[in-house]
C-alpha positions in Angstrom: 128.6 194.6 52.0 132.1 195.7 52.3 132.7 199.5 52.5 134.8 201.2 50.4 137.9 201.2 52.3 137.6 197.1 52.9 137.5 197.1 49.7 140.8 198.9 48.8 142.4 197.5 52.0 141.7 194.0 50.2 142.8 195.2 46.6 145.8 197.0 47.9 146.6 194.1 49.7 146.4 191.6 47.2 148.4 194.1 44.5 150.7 194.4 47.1 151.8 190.4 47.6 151.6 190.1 43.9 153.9 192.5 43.5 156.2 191.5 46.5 157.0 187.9 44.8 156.9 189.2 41.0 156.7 192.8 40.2 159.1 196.2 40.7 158.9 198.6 43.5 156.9 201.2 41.6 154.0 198.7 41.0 154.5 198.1 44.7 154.3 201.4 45.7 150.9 202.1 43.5 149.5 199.1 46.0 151.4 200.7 48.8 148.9 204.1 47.8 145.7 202.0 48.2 146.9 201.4 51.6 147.4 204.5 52.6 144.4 205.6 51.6 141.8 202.8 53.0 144.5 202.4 56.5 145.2 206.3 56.9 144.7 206.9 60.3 145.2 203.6 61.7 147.7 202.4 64.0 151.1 201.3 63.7 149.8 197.6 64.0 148.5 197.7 60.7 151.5 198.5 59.0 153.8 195.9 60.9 153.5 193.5 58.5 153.2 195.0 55.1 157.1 196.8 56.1 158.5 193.9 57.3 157.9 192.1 54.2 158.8 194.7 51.8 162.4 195.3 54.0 162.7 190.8 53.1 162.3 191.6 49.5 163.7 194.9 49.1 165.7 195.8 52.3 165.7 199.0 54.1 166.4 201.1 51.4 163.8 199.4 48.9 160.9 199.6 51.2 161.9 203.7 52.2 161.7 203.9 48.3 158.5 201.7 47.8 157.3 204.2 50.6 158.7 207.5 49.0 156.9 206.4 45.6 153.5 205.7 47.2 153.1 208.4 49.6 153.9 210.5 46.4 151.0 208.6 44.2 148.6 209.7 47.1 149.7 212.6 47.8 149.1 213.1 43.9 145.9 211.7 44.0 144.8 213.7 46.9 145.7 217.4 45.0 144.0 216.0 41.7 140.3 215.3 43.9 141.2 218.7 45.6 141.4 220.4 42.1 138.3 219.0 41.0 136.5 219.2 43.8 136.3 215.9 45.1 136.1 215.4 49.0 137.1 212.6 50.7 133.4 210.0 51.3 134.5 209.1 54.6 
């Protein structure tokens, strides 16, 4: 059984190429959040990919913006579990 960071790897993941060929930045960047928070920690060869295809839909300034947005959502996220309480299950 996948553990609960697979699982959001493999949402956020899935959100995220959706939204690469269809959808706006913003809905990219709430993908972009579930990959912070199931990758956070992990190296730089994790992220390779996912900026190199947001700079070939959005260019440098789209994916800084995609990544402005979602480091915001989780960073959002993370002070909401922290007002309530809520620790991180890893």
């Amino acid at each position: 059984m996948a553990d609960s960071n697979q699982i959001l790897s493999r949402v956020g993941r899935l959100l995220l190429a959706g939204e690469m060929q269809h959808g706006a930045p913003r809905s990219a960047a709430v993908a972009y959040a579930l990959l912070i928070q199931a990758h956070s920690g992990d190296g730089a060869e994790v992220w390779r990919s996912i900026n190199e295809a947001l700079v070939a839909r959005w260019g440098e300034n789209g994916r800084e913006r995609v990544k402005k947005m979602a480091w915001a959502i989780h960073e959002g996220c993370a002070a909401l579990e922290r007002s309530r309480g809520e620790t991180d299950a890893r």
